[in-house]
N, C-alpha and C positions, 0 to 999 in steps of 0.2 A: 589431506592438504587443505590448504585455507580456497574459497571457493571464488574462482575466477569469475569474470562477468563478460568477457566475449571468447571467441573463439582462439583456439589454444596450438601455438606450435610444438609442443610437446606435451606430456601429459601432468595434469597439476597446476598447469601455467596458464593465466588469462591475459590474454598479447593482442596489441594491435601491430598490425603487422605492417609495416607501410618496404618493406622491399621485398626483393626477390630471395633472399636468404630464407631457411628455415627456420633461423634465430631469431624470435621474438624480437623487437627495439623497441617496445616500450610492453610496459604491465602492468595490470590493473587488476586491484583485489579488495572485497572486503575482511577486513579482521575484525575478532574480538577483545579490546581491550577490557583489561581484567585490574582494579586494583584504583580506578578512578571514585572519589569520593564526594565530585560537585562539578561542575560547569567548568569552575578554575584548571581542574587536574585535564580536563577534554583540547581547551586553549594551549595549555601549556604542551600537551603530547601533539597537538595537530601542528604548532611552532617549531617544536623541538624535530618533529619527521621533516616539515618543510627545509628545515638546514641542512637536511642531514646531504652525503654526496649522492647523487643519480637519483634524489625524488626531485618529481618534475610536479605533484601538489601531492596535499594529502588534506582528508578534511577529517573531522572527528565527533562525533554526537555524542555528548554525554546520557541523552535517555537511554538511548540504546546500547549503548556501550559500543558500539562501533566505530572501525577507522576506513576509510577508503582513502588507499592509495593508488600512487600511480607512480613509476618507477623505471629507470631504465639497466634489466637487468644486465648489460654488460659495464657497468659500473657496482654496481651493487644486487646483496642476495637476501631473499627472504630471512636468512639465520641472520646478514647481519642487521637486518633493520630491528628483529626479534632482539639482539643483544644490546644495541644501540638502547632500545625501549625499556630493557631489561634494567638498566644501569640507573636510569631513573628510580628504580622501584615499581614501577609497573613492567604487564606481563604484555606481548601481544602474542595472539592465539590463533589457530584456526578458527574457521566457522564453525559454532555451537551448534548442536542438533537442538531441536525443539525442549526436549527433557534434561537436556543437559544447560538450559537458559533458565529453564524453570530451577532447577537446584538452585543454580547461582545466583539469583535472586532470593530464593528462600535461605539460603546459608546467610545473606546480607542483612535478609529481614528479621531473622533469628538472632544475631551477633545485633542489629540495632536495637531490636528488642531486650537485649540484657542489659545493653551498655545504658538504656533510657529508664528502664528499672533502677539500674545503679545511682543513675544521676538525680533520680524521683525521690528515694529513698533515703539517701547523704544529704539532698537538697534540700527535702524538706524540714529537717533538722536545722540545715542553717539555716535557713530562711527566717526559724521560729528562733532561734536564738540574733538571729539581727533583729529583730520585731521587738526582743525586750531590750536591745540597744536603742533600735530610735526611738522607741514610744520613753525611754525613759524613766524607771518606775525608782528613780529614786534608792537602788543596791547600794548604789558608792562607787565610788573611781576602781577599786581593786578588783569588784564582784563584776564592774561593768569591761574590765580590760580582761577578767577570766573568761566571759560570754566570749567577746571581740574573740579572745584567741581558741574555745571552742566551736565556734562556727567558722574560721579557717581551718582548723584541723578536719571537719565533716565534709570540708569542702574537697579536698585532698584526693579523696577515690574518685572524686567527681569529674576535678582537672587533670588527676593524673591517670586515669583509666576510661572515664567515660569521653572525654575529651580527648584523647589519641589519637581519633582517625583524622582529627581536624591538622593538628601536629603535624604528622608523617604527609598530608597532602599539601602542608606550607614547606616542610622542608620541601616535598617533590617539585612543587612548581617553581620555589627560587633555584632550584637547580636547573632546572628545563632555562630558567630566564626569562621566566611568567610569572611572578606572583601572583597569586589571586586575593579572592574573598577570604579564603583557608587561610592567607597570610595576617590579615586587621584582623579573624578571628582569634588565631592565636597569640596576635600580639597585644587584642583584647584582654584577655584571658591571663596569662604569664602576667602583664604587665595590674592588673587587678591584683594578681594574688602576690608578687614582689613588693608592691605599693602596701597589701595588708601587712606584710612579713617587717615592712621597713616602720612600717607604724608601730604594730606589736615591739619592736625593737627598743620604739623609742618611749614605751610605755603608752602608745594612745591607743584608743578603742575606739576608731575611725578607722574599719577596715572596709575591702570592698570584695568581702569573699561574696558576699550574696550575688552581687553581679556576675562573677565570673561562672557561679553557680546557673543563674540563669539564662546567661547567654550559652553556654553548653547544654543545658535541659531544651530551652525551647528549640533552638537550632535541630538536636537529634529528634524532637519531634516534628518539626518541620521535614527532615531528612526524611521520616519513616510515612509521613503522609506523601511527601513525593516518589518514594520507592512505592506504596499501594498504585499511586499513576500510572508507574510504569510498567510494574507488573499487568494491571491492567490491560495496557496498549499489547506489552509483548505476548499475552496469552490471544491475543486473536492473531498475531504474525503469526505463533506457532501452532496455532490450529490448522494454518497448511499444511505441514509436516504430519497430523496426525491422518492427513487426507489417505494417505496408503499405506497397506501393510508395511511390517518388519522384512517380511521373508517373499519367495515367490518359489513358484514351482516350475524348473528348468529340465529341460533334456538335455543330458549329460550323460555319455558314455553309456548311449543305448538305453538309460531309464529316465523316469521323471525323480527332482531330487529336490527336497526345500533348502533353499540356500539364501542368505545373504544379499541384500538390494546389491551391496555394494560391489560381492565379484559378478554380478551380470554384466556380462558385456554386450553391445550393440551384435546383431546380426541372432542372437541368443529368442529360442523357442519357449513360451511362456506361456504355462496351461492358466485358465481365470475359469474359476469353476462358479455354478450359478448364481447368482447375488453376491460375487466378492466383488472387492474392489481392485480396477486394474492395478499396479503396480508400476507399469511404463508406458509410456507412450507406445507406438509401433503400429505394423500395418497388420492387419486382422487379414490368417489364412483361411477363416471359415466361409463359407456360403454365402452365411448373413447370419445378422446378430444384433440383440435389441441392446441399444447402450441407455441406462440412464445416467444424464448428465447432471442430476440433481445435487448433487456436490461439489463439484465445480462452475458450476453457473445459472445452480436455481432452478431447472427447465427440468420439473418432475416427470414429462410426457416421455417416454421412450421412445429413442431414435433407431430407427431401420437402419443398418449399416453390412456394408456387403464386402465380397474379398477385393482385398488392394485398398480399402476404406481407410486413412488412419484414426487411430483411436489414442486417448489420452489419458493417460494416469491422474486415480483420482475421482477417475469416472466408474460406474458399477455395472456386470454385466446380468441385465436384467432375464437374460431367456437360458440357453442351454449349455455347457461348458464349450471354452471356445480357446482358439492357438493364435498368441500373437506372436508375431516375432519384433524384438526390440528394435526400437529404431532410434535412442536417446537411452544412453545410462544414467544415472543417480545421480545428478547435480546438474543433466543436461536436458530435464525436464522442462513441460509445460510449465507443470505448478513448481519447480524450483526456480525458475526465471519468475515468477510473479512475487516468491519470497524474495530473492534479491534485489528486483526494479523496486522493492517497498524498504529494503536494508538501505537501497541507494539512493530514495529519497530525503530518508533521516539525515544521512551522512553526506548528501550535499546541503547548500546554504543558499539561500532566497534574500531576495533583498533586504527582507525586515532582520532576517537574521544577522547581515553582515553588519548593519546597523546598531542592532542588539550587542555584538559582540563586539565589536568597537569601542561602545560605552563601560563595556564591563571588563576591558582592558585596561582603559583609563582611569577608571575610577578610586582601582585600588591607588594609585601611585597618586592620584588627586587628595585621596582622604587621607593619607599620609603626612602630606606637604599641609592642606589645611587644618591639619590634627595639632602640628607640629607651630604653628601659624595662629594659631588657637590658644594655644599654649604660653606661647612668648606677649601677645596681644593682651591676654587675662593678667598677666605678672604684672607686667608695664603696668596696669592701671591698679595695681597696689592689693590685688587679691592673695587670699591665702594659696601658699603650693599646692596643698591639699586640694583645697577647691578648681584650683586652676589642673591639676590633674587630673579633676572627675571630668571638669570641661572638656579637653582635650579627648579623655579617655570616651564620652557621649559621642564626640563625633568622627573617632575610630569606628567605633562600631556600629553606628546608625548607615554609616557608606557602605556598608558589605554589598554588595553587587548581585546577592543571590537572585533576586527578582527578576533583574536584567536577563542574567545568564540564562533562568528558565523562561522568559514570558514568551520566546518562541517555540523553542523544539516541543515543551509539555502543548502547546496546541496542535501543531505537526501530527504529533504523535496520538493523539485523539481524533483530527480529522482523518487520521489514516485509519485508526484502528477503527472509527463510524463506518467510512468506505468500505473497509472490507466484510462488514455486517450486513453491508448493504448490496453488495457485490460490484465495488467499485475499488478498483486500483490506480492510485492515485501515483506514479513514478516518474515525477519529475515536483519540484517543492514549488518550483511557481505557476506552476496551473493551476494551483489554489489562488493566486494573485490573475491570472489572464480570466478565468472563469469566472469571478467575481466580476470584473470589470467587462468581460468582453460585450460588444455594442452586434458582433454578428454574428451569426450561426448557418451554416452548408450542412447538407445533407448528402450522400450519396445515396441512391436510389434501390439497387437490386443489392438485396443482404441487410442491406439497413434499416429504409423505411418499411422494408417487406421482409418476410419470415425466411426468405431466401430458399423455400419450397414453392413451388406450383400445388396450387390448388385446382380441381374441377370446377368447373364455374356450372357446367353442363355437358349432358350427353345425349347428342340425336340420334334416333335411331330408325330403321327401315321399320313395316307394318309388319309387327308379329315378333318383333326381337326385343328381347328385355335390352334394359342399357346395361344389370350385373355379367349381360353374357359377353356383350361389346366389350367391356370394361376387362372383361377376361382375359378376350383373347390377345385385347392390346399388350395386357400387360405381361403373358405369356412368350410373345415374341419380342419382347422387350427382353426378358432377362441374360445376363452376362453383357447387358451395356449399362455404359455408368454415365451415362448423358443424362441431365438433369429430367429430362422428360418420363424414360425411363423409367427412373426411380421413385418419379410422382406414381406413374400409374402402378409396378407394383409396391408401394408403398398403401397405396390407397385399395387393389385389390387384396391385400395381406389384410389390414382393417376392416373389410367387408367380410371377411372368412371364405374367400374363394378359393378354389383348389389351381395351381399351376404345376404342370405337367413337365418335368426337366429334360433335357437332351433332345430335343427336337432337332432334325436338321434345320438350321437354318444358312440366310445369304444376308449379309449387310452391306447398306450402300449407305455412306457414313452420309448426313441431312441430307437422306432422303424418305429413305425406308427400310423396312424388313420381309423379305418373302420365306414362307415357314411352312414347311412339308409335313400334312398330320398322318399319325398313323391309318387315318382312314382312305389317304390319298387324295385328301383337300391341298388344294395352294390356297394360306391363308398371306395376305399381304393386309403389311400395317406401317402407315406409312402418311406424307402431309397430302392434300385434297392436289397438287397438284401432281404430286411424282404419280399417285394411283390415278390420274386422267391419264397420264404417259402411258399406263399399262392397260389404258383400256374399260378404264372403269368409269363409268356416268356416276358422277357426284350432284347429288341434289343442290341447284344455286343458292339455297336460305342457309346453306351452311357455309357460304365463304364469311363468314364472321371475324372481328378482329381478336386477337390471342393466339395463341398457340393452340394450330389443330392438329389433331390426329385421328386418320382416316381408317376403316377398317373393312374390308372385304374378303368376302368368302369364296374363291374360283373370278367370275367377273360381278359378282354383284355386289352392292354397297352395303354393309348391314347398318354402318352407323359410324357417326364423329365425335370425336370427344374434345372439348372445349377446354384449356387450361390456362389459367392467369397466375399472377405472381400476388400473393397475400400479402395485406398491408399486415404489420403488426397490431396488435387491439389495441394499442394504449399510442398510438404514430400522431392522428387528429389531435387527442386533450395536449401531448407535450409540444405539439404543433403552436395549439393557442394559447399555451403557458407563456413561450418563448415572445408570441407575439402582445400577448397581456404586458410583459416586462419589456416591450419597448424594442426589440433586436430587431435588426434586419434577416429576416429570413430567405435563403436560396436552395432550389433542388436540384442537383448537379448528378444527370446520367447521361451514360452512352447511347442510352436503347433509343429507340425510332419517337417522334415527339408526340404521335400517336398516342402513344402506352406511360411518356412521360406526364401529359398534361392529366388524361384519364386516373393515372393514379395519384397525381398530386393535389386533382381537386379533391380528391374523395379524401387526402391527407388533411387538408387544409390550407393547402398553397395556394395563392393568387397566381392570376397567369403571367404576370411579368417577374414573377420569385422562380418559375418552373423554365430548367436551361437543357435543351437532348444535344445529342449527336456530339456528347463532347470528347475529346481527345482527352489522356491525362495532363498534355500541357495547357488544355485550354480550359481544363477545370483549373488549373493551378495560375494561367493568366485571370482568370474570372475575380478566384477568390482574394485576388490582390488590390483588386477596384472596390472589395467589402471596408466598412469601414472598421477601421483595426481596436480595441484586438479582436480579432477572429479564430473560433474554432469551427474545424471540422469533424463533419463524423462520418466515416467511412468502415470499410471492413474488407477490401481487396488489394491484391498485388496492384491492378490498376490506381487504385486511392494514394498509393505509398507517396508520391510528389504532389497531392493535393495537402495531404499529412503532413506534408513537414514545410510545406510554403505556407500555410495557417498559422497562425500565433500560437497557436498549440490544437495538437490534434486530440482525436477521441477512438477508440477502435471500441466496437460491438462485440456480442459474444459471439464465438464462433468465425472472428476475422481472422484471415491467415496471419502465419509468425513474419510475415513480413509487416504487414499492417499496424500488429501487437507492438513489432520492437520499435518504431518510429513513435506509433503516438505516445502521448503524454500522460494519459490516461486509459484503460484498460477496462470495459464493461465483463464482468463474468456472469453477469443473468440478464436473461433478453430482453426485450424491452426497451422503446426510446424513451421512453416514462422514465428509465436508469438518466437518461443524459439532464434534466431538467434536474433531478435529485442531484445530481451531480455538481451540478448549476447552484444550489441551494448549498448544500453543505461546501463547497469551495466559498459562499459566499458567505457561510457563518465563520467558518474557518478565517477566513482574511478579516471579519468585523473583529475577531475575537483578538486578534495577533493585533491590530491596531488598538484594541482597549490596552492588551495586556503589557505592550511597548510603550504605550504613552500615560502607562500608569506608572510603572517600576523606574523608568527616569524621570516623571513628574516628582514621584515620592523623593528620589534621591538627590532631587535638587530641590524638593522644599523643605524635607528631611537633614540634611547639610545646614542649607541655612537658618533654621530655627534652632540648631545645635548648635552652633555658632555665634548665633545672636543672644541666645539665652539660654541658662543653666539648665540641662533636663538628667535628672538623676541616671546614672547609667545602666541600671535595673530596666527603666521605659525605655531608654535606647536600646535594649537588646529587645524586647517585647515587641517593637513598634521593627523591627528590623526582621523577627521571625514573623511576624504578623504578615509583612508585605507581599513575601513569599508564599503564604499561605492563601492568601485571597490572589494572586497570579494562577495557582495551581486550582483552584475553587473555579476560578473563572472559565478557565481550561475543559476541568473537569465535566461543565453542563454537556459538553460534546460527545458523554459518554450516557448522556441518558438516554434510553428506548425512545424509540417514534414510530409513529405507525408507518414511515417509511423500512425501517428494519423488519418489521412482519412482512409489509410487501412485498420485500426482494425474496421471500422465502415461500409467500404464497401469489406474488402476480404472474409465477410464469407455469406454476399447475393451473390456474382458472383459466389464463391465457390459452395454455394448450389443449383443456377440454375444452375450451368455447371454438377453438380452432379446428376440433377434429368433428367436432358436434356441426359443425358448418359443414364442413367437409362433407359428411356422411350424406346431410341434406341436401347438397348439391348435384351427387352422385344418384340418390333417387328419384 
């Protein structure tokens, strides 16, 4: 089925549900249109859906080939929207797999590939035979009208086979009730080679096959330079897809069986043997298990993860074979929600774009009327037909609207395809426009500014106990809890190569402590400095220190405390002072005690009137409204989710919950606040570049117009100067696809990041 975008009342179906029914009232999908040949064909299918009964909008991207609808299925059904699209001449399709986009792009590139041979080949014949028409060399009238009528004849495969797909997309869009660009092309074209036929008729050798010839040559190479574009952009969408296996290995009827992504079902046992790649999301039944997240979000260091942990497809498991059980099937993914917030980007429209596409509506039925206008204006003042039809014919085809049409989506689609190079997902189209502009920036604190692990800061200990044996036992009666605390210490006892002992009896008293019966017939209690005075234990006073302590004693005496803070990220400070280099208002918005806020925001970078504790989430999101607008935020929790979306557009870190993910606007997949400042940058070339490439392609088409208008320009240079425009839009575009040393660093700042992290670590502990 075609792949839904939120949650589904039955299966197949992506529905927002607004009643009690189990019947969907409305439904939203993206599709794959099939059969589009320019910007024109995309206007005219996204007009032709918008009319159709029970769509409620639909929008359509021509780079991508996508449609996003939205629809209320008790009026209408997916077959008939399919058939409705159908009647057109275009196909609409489910969602492509990865390899199955790459085909149809290369079957495109192949087919323009021949047809621009074809047109190369024919063309340059006539071309060489108009050359001895205009230059003149003195044949004679008869030898000059046999040239005229052998360079229409070479021209012939040219317009009538390499020029075809322009044809069939002028017919589709006046029938949709669009015309487009396809439309002045082909009437370019026809109307060129009728005008030579009508010449040749009348014995003159005043034809204008050569025009016809090169408005269809340059055009399909303009065509095939933009098809490289998009191949381009869509081979890094579908390098998500390549993220996970084909197959996985399932319990099924008592054995293990390789089977098909697609019949696993949720609640389904999923063996991931060492170094594969997970396949699903789901909750991990093993002990514990090192996950490298290095493909999903950059972060090469392997994560400690324990039973009831969830784990996410895409991700590699780094240590011993391990059992997850599914918890998201095949389109209900992590990484398939990141491929469609990036599908759903293309396929909605930003302001530049409605703008863009407004003019490139108009323009055809503008060049038309001024063609036509042109025409009558030239006669009246006593010009030859002939001339006054080349007239005319120059400024048919100088308006072609391709420029317009592309000067948005070919940047869109570059700045997304940079982002995800860089490990940024950019799912909403005007967060490239609020990010450039934005005047403020908020921080959320614990997850964000900090690694979202506890570090050791320090370990005291009693005269004569090492602190690896403290560190032991902490983290020994720690295990089967999955309190952040925890899982710092055995995390950090696991990296030391210490030995921890399983099944211990133990007693939990949830914040407080843990009392732990050794085999030897010790009471080991591990637990904060005060619950263990409760029990009797003298705690040395130099250890009530701020941070997170954990006490540890043997029967009644103290062997030693362990000191645990929250890690800033290494890269928190430089994007700190980037933000402030470029002028923004900076704020750090936490809950925790202002103690541990101010502490850690100085060392961030924050000044003391930028640093706000104790906040609630509505008083984060009353805060961030007195920011001067636009304002982002960057968060990464359930709690952030109303700070997220009262922001002018949000930002979610890696490793935010799927609550946090689906609200913001933007999506970090490698660690890093260093990512949000990059972020900051590329939305800000991205918006420079949409405002060159918008006020270039209607500057052109309106000083293009009228210099066709005002003055004779052969129609040869009006097709040149019309493929030309096109070509320097997608050129302009295209810088957004060169390498920066930003692109290596989303691949190596979050391995140096996490060995300088764990190298601290280790230091700390000794």
């Amino acid at each position: 089925m075609y792949q839904p975008l939120h949650g589904s009342a039955r299966p197949g179906i992506g529905s927002s549900n607004h009643g009690a029914s189990s019947t969907p009232t409305e439904c939203d999908a993206i599709f794959v249109v099939q059969g589009m040949w320019c910007s024109s064909c995309a206007f005219a299918v996204e007009h032709f859906l918008k009319k159709q009964p029970g769509v409620l909008d639909a929008s359509v991207n021509f780079v991508t080939a996508t449609a996003l609808v939205r629809w209320l299925p008790a009026t209408t059904h997916q077959a008939q929207l399919e058939q409705r699209v159908s009647s057109l001449g275009y196909r609409l399709t489910t969602q492509a797999t990865a390899q199955e986009s790459r085909d149809r792009l290369s079957r495109a590139r192949r087919e323009l590939i021949v047809r621009l041979g074809v047109s190369i080949a024919f063309g340059m014949w006539t071309l060489m035979a108009s050359a001895l028409h205009y230059f003149n060399y003195g044949l004679g009238q008869q030898v000059d009208w046999f040239i005229a009528l052998t360079a229409t004849l070479l021209a012939l495969p040219v317009v009538g086979y390499a020029g075809l797909p322009f044809y069939r997309a002028a017919w589709r869009t006046l029938r949709a009730g669009h015309p487009g660009m396809d439309m002045l092309v082909s009437l370019g074209v026809i109307s060129a080679m009728t005008y030579s036929a009508w010449q040749l008729w009348r014995g003159s050798s005043d034809v204008y096959a050569d025009t016809a010839v090169m408005l269809v040559t340059l055009l399909l190479a303009g065509r095939l330079v933009e098809l490289a574009s998009r191949q381009t952009g869509m081979e890094a969408l579908s390098s998500l897809d390549d993220l996970t296996p084909e197959r996985a290995r399932v319990w099924r009827d008592g054995h293990w069986a390789s089977l098909p992504l697609d019949t696993v079902q949720r609640g389904d046992r999923v063996s991931v043997d060492a170094q594969a790649t997970l396949p699903f999301d789901g909750t991990l039944e093993d002990a514990h298990a090192l996950i490298d997240h290095a493909m999903l979000t950059g972060e090469t260091t392997p994560v400690l993860m324990t039973r009831g942990d969830r784990v996410e497809a895409g991700c590699v498991n780094a240590g011993a074979p391990m059992i997850v059980r599914v918890d998201a099937e095949l389109g209900q993914r992590y990484i398939d929600s990141l491929r469609n917030r990036t599908l759903q980007l293309h396929a909605r429209k930003g302001e530049f774009q409605k703008v863009s596409d407004s003019v490139a509506r108009w323009l055809p039925s503008a060049a038309l009327g001024l063609a036509a206008v042109t025409f009558m204006v030239v006669s009246v003042r006593g010009i030859a037909l002939d001339e006054a039809f080349a007239w005319a014919l120059s400024v048919l085809i100088v308006a072609c609207p391709c420029a317009v049409g592309l000067a948005i989506p070919v940047v869109t689609q570059a700045a997304a395809t940079r982002g995800l190079r860089q490990g940024i997902v950019f799912k909403d189209l005007n967060a490239f426009e609020v990010l450039a502009r934005a005047r403020s920036i908020a921080f959320d604190k614990t997850g964000t500014l900090t690694t979202g692990q506890l570090g050791i800061r320090e370990i005291q200990t009693a005269h004569g106990i090492e602190a690896d044996e403290v560190l032991r036992l902490a983290a020994q009666a720690e295990q089967g809890i999955s309190h952040p605390v925890a899982q710092a210490l055995r995390r950090h006892a696991i990296q030391r190569g210490l030995t921890l002992e399983d099944d211990l009896p133990t007693t939990h008293y949830p914040s407080q402590g843990v009392i732990v019966h050794t085999p030897r017939k010790e009471i080991l209690r591990v637990g904060s400095p005060r619950w263990l005075e409760e029990q009797g234990i003298d705690i040395p006073p130099d250890t009530e220190a701020t941070g997170k302590l954990v006490g540890v004693a043997r029967g009644r005496h103290w062997l030693g405390t362990l000191i645990l803070d929250e890690t800033l990220t290494p890269d928190a400070a430089e994007a700190v002072a980037h933000f402030r280099d470029a002028s923004f208002t900076l704020a750090l918005l936490s809950g925790d005690r202002a103690a541990n806020v101010h502490a850690l925001g100085h060392c961030g970078g924050f000044r003391r009137n930028e640093r706000f504790a104790e906040l609630t989430p509505d008083s984060k999101a009353r805060l961030l409204d007195t920011l001067p607008k636009p304002s982002v935020f960057v968060g990464d929790g359930i709690n952030d989710t109303l700070a997220l979306a009262t922001a002018t557009t949000g930002i979610s870190v890696a490793g935010a919950t799927s609550q946090a993910r689906d609200i913001a606007s933007v999506s970090l997949l490698t660690t890093g606040i260093g990512q949000v400042w990059k972020a900051h940058r590329l939305a800000s070339s991205a918006y420079r570049l949409m405002r060159q490439n918008l006020a270039f392609s209607v500057a052109y088409n309106v000083l293009a117009l009228s210099l066709a208008m005002w003055m004779p320009i052969p129609p040869v240079i009006a097709a040149a100067a019309m493929a030309l425009s096109s070509v320097s839009v997608l050129a302009n575009a295209a810088r957004l696809y060169i390498p920066s040393d930003d692109d290596t660093q989303a691949q190596m700042g979050s391995s140096s990041s996490g060995q300088t992290n764990q190298a601290s670590e280790a230091e700390a502990i000794v």
